[in-house]
N, C-alpha and C positions, 0 to 999 in steps of 0.2 A: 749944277745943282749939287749941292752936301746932304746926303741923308745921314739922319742921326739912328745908327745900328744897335741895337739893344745890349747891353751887357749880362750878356749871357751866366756871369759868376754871380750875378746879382737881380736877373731879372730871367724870368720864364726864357726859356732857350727858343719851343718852336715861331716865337717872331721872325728868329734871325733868318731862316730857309725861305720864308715870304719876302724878308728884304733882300736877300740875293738874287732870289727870282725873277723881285721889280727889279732889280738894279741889269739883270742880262735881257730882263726885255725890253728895256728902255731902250740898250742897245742894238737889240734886234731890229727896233722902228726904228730909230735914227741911221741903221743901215738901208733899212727899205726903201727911206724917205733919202739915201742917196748922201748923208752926211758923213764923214770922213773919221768924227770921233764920237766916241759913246757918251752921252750928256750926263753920265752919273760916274766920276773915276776916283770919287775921294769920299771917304765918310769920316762920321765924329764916334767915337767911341766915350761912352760918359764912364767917368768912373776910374779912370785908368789909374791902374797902381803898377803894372808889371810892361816892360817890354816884349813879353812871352807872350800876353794876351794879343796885341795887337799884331804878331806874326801869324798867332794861332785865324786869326780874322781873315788875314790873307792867304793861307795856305786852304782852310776851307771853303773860301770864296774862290780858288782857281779848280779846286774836287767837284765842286758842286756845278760849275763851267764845263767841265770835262764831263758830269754826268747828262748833265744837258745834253749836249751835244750830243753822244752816245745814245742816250735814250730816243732821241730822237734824229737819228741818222742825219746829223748836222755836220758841216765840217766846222773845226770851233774857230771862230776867226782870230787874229792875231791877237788883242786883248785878252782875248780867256785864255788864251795861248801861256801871254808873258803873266809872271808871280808879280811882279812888279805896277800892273792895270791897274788894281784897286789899291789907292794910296790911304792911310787912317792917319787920322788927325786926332791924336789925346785929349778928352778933356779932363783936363789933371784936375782934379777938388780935392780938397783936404789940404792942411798944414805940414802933417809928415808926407805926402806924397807930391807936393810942394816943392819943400827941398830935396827931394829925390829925385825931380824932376830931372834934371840935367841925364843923372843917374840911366835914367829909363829913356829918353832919347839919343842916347850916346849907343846904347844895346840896340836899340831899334833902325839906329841908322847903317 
């Protein structure tokens, strides 16, 4: 499954902590229920104009794993572990961010 993550530079922020939440507890059940990977590893980000944003997505998405766990005396299992779990998928729009594109996944890789 792809959830589509709100863009936070352009859209109300507190979405994006609810969709983190779903996305570690999704993997929470899929651990419970005994499956081996977490059924939510990739999302879309709309909007994308910068490479920066889309690090920024994954650096807060492994903080907010780590507070999880902490808060709730969890050990964090090996996905919220590795920066690399949650992979984002640009959806580039626009003309000039278009041909920048190359630009912005070259940074992000």
């Amino acid at each position: 499954m792809t959830f589509r993550l709100p863009n936070i530079w352009y859209e109300k922020g507190y979405r994006i902590a609810r969709a983190y939440i779903g996305i570690l507890t999704f993997a929470d059940l899929a651990r419970d229920l005994g499956l081996n990977s977490p059924p939510v590893f990739e999302v879309i980000l709309p909007m994308t104009d910068e490479a920066q944003k889309m690090l920024h997505l994954k650096t807060t998405f492994q903080k907010i794993a780590r507070l999880k766990s902490q808060v709730f005396d969890e050990i964090p299992t090996e996905q919220e572990s590795d920066s690399s779990y949650l992979q984002v998928i640009p959806l580039i729009e626009g003309v000039p961010q278009l041909t920048a594109s190359h630009n912005i996944l070259m940074e992000y890789a």
